[in-house]
OpenMM code with the backbone's topology and positions (N, CA, C; nanometers):
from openmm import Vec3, app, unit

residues = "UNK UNK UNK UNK UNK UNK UNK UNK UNK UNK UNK UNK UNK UNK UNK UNK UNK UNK UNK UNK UNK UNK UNK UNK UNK UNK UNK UNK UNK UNK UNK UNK UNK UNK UNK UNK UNK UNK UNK UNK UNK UNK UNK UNK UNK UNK UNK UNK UNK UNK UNK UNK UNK UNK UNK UNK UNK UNK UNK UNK UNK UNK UNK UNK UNK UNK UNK UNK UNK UNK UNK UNK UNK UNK UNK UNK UNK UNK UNK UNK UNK UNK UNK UNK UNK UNK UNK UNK UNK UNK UNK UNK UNK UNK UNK UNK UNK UNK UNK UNK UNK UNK UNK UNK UNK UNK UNK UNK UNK UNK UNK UNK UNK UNK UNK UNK UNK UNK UNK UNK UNK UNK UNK UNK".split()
positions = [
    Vec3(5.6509, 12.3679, -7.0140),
    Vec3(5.6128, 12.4010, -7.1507),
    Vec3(5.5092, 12.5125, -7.1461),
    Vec3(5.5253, 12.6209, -7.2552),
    Vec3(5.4337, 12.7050, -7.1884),
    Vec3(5.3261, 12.7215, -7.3048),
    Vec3(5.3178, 12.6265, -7.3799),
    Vec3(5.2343, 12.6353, -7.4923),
    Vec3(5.0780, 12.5508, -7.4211),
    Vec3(4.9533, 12.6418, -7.4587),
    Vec3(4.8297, 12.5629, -7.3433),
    Vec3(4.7762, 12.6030, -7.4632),
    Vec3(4.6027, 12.5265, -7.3927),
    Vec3(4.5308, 12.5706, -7.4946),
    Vec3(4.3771, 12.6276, -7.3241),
    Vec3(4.3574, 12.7466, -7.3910),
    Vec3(4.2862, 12.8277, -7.2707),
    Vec3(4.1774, 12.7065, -7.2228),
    Vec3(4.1421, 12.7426, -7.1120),
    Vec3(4.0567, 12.6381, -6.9932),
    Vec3(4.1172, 12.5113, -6.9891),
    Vec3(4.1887, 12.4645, -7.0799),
    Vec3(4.2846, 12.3442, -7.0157),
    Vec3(4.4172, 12.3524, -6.9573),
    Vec3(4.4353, 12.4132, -6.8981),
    Vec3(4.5284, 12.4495, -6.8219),
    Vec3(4.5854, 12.3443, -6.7119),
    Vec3(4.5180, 12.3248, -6.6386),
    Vec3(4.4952, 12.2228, -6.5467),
    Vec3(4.5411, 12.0864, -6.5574),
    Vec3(4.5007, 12.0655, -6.6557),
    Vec3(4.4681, 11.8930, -6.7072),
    Vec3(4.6107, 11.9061, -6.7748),
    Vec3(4.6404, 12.0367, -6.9022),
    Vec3(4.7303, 12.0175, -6.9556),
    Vec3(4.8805, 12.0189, -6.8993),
    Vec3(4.8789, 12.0961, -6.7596),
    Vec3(4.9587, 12.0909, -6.6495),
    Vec3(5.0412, 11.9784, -6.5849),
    Vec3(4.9578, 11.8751, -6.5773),
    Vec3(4.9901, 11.7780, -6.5299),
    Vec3(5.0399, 11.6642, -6.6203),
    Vec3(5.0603, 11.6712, -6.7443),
    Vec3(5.1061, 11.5975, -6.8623),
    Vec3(5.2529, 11.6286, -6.8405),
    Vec3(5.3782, 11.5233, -6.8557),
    Vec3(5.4977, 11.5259, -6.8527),
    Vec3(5.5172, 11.6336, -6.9816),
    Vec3(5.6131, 11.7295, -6.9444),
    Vec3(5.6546, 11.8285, -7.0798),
    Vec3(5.6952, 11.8158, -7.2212),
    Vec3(5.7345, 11.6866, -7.2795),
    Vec3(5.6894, 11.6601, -7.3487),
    Vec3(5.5711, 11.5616, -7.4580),
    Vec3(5.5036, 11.5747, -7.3583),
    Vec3(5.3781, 11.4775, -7.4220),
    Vec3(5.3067, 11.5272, -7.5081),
    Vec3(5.2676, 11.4613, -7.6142),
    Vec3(5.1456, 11.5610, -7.7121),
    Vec3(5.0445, 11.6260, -7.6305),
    Vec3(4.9549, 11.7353, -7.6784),
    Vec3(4.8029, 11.7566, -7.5991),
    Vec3(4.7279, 11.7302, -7.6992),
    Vec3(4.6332, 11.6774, -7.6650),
    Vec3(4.5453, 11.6512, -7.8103),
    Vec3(4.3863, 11.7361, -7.7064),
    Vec3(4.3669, 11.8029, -7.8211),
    Vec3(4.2522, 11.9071, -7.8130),
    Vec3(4.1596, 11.8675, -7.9011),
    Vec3(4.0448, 11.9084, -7.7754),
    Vec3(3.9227, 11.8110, -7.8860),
    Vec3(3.8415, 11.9924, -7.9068),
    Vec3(3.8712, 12.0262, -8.0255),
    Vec3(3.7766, 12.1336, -8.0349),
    Vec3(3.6275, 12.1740, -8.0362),
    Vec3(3.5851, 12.0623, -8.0607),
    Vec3(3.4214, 12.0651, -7.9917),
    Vec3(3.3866, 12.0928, -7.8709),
    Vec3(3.4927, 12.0846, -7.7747),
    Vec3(3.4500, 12.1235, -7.5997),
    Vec3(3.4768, 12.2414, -7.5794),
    Vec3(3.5426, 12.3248, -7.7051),
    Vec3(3.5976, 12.4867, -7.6380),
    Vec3(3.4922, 12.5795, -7.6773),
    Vec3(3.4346, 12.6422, -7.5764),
    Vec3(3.3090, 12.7758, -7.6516),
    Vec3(3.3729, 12.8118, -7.7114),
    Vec3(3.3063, 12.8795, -7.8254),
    Vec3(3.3092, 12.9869, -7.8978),
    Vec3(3.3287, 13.1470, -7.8387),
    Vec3(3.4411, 13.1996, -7.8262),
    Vec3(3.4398, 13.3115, -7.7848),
    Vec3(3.3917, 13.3997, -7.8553),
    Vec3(3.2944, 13.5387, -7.8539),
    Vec3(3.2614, 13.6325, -7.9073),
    Vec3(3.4426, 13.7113, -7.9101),
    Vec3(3.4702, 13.8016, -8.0713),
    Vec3(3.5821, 13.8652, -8.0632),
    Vec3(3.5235, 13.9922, -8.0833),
    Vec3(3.6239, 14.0978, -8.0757),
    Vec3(3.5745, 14.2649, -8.0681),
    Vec3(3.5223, 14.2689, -8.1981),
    Vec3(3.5347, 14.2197, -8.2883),
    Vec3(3.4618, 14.2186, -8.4037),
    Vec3(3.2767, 14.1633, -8.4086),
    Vec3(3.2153, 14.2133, -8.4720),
    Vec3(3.0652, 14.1703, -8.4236),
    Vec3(3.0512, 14.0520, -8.5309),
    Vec3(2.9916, 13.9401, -8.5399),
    Vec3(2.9877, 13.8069, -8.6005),
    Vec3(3.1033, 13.7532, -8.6339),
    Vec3(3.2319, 13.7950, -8.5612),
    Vec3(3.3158, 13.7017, -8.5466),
    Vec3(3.3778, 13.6488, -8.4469),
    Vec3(3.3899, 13.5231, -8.4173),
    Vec3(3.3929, 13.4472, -8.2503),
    Vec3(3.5313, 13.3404, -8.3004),
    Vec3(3.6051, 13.3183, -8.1883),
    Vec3(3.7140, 13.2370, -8.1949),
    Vec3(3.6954, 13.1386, -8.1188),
    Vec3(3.8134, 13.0183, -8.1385),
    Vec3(3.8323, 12.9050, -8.0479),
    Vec3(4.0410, 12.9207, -8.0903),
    Vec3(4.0117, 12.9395, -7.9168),
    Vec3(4.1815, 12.9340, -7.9338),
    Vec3(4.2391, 12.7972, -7.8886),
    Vec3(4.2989, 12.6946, -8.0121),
    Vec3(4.3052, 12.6004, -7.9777),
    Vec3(4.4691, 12.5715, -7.8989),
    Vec3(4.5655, 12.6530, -7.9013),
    Vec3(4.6927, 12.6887, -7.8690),
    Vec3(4.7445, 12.7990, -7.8388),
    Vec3(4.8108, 12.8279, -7.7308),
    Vec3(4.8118, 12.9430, -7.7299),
    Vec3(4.9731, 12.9507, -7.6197),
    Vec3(5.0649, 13.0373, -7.6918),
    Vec3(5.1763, 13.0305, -7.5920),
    Vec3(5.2348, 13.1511, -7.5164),
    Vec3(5.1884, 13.2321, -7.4185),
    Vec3(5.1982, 13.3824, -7.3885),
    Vec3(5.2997, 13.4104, -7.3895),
    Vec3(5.4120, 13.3459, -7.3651),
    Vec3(5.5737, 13.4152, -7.3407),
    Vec3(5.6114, 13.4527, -7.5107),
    Vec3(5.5336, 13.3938, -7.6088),
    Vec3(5.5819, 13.4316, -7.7476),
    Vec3(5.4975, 13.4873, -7.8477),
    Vec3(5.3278, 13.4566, -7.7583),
    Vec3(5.2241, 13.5384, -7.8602),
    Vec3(5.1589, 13.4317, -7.9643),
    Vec3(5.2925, 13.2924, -7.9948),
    Vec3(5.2595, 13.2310, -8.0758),
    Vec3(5.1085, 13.1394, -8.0545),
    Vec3(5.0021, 13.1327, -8.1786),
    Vec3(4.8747, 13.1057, -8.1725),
    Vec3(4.7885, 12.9896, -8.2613),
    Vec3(4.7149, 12.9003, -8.2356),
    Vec3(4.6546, 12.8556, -8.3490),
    Vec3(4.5112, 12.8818, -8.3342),
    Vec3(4.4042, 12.9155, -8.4042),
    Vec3(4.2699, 12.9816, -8.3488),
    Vec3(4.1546, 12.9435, -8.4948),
    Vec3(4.1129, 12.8947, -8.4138),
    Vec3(3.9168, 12.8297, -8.5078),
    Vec3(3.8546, 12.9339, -8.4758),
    Vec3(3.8233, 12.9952, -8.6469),
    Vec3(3.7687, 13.1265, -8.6291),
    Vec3(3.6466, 13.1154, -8.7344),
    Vec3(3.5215, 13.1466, -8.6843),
    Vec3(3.3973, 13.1430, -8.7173),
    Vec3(3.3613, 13.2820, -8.7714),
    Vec3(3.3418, 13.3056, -8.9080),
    Vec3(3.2924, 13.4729, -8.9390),
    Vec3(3.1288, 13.4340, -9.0085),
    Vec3(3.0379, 13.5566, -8.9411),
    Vec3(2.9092, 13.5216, -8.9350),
    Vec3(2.9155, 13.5995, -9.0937),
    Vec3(2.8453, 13.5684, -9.2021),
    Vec3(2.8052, 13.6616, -9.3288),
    Vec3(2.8224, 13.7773, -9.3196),
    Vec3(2.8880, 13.8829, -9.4036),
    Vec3(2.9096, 13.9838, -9.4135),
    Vec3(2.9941, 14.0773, -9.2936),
    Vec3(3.0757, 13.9449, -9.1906),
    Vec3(3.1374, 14.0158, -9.1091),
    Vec3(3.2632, 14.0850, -9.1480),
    Vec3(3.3550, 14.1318, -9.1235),
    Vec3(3.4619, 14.2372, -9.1434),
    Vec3(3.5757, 14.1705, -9.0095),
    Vec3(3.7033, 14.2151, -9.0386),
    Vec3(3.7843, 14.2273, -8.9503),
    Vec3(3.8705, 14.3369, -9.0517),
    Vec3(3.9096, 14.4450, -8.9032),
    Vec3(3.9112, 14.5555, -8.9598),
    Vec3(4.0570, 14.5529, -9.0199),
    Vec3(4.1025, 14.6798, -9.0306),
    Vec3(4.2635, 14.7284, -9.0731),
    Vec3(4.3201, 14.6539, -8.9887),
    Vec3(4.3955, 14.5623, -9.0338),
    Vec3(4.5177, 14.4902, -8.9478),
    Vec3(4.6550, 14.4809, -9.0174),
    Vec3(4.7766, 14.4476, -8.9188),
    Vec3(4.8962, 14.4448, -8.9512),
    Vec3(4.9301, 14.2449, -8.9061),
    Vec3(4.9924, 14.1940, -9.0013),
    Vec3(4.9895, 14.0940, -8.9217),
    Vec3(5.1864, 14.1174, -8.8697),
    Vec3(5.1971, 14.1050, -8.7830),
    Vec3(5.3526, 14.1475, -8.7116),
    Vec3(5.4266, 14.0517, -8.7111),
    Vec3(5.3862, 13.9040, -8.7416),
    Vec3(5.4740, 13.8247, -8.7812),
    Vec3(5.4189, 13.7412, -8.9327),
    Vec3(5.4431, 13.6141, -8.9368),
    Vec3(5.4364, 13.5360, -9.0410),
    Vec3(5.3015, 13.4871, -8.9853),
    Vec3(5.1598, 13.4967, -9.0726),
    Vec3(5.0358, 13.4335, -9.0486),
    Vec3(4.9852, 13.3444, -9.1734),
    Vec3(4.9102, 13.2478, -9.1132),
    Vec3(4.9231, 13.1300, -9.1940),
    Vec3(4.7737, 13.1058, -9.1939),
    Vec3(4.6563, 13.0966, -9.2787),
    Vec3(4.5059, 13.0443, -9.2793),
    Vec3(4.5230, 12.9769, -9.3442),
    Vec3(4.4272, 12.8365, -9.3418),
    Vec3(4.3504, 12.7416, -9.4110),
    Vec3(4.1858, 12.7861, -9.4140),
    Vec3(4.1082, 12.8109, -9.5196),
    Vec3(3.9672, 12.8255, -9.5310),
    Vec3(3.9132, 12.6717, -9.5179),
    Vec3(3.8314, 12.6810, -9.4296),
    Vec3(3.7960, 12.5418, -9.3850),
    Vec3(3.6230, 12.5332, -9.4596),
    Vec3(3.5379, 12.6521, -9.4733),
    Vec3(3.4404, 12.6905, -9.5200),
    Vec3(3.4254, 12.8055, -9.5653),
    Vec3(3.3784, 12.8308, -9.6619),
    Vec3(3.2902, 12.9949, -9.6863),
    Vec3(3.4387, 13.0434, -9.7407),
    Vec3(3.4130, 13.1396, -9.7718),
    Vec3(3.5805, 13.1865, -9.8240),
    Vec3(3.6061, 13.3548, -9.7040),
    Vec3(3.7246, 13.3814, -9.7481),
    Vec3(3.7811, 13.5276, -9.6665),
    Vec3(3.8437, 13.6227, -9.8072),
    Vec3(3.7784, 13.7427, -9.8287),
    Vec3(3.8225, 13.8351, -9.8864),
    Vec3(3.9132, 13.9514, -9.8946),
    Vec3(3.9963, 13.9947, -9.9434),
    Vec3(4.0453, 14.1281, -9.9266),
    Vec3(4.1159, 14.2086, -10.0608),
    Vec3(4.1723, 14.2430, -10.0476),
    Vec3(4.1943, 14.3935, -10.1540),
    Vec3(4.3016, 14.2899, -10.3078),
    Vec3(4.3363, 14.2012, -10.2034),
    Vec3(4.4485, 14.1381, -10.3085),
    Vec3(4.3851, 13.9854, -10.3478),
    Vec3(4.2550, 13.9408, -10.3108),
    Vec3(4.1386, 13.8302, -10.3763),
    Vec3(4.0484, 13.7824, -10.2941),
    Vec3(4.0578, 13.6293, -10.3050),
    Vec3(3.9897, 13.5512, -10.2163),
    Vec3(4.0059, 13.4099, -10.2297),
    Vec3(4.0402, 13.3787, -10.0849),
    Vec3(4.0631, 13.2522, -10.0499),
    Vec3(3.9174, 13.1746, -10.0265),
    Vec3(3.8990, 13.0516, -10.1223),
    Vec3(3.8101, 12.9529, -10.0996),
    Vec3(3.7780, 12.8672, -9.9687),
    Vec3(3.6840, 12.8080, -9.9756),
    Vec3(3.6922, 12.6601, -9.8654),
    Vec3(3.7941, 12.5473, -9.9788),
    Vec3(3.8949, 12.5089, -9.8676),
    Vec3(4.0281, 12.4765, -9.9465),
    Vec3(4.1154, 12.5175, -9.9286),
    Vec3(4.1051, 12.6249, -9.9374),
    Vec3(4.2616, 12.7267, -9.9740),
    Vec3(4.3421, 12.7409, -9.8774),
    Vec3(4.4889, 12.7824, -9.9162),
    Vec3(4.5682, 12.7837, -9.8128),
    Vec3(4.5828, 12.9550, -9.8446),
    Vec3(4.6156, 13.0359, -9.7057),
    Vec3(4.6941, 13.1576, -9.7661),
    Vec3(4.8013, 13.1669, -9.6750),
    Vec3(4.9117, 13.2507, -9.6777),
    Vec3(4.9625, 13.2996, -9.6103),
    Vec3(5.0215, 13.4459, -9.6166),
    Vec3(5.0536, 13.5258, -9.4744),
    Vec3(5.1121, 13.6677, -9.5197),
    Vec3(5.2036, 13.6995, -9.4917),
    Vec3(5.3293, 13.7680, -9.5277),
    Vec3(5.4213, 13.7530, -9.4500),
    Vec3(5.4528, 13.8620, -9.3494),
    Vec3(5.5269, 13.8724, -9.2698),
    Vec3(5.5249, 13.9819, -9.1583),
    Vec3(5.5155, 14.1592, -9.2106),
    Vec3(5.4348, 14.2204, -9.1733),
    Vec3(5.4338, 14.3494, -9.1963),
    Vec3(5.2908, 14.3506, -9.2925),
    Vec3(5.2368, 14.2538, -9.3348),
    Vec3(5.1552, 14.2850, -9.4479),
    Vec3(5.0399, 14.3716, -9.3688),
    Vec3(4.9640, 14.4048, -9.4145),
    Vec3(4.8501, 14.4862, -9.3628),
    Vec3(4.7241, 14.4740, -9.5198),
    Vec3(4.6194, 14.4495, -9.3976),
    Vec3(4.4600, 14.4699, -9.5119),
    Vec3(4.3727, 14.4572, -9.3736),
    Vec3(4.2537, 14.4278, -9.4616),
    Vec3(4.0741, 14.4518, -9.3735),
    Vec3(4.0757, 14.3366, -9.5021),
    Vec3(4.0215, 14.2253, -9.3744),
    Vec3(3.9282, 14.1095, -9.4418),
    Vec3(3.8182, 14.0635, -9.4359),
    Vec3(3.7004, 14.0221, -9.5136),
    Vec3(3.5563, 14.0227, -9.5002),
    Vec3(3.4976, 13.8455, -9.5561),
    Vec3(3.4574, 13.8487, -9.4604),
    Vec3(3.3740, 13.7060, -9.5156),
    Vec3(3.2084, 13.7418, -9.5644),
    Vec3(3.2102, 13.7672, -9.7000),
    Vec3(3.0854, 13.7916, -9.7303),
    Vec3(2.9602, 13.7047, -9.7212),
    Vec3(3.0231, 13.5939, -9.6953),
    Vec3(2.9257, 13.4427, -9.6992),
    Vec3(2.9427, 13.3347, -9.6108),
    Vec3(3.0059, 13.4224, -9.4945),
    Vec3(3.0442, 13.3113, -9.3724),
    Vec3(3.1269, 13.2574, -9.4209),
    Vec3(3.2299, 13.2076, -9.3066),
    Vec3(3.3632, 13.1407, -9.3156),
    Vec3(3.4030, 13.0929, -9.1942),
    Vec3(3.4507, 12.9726, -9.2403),
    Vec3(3.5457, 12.9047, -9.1059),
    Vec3(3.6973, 12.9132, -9.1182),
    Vec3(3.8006, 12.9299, -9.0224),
    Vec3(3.9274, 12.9354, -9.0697),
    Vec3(3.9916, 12.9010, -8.9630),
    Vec3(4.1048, 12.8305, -8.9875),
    Vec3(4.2166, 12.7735, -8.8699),
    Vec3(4.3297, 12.8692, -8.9381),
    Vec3(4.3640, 12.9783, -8.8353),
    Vec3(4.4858, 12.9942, -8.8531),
    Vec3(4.5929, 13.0088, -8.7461),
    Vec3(4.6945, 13.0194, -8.7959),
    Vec3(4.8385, 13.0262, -8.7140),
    Vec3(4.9269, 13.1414, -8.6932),
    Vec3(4.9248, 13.1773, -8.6155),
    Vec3(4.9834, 13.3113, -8.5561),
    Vec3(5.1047, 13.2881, -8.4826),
    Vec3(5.2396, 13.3479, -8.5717),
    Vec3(5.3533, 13.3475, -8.4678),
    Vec3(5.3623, 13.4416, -8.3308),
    Vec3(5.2667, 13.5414, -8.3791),
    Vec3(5.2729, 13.6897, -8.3101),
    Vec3(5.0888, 13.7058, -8.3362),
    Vec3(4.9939, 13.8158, -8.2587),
    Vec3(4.8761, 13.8399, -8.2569),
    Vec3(4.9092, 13.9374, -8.3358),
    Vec3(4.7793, 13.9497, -8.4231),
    Vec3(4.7562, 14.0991, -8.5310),
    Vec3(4.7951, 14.2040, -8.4202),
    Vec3(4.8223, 14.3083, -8.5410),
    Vec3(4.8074, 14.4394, -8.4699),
    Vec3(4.6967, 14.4958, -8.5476),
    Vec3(4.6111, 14.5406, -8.4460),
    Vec3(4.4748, 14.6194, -8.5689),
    Vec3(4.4845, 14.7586, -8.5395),
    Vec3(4.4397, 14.8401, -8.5991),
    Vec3(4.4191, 15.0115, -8.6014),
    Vec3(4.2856, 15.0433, -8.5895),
] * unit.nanometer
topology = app.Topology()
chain = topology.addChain("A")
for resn in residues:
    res = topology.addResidue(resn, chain)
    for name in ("N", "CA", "C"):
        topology.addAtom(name, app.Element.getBySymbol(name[0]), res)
């Protein structure tokens, strides 16, 4: 199975192929991303397809720049909301985009978000 979730590799290795993994997201650092006050937790991650699920922390007034999303992307606002040209998603909200969409999104007030990636952004 080639779906892991990063640093468990190991552990998740040795689980018969189809067994659940249950991920405790409190044990995964926080990765810093190329973006400045925004850090991820990649809780899934499958390289042969790109496909992703990722706990994403945006510090106040952070930005993520011009992006394309290249497949079908899926957020839940878990806190704080995420902005862009076409509104804003609450703590609550569901959004989704469908492949090809493109914007720059800003958390003006901090935000938490789980989302799902069939494919990784493409950014410019």
């Amino acid at each position: 199975m080639a779906h892991k979730t990063p640093g468990l590799e190991s552990w998740q290795d040795k689980l018969a192929p189809l067994s659940s993994r249950y991920v405790d997201p409190e044990s995964i650092p926080w990765v810093p991303s190329p973006f400045p006050g925004v850090e991820n937790k990649t809780l899934m991650h499958d390289p042969e397809t790109g496909m992703q699920t990722v706990l994403t922390r945006m510090a106040p007034g952070s930005v993520l720049t011009d992006h394309m999303h290249v497949e079908l992307e899926q957020t839940w606002v878990l806190e704080g909301s995420l902005v862009d040209h076409e509104g804003e998603a609450k703590a609550g909200s569901f959004v989704f985009r469908p492949p090809g969409s493109r914007h720059t999104a800003s958390a003006p007030h901090g935000a938490l978000l789980l989302g799902i990636f069939q494919k990784p952004n493409k950014f410019f």
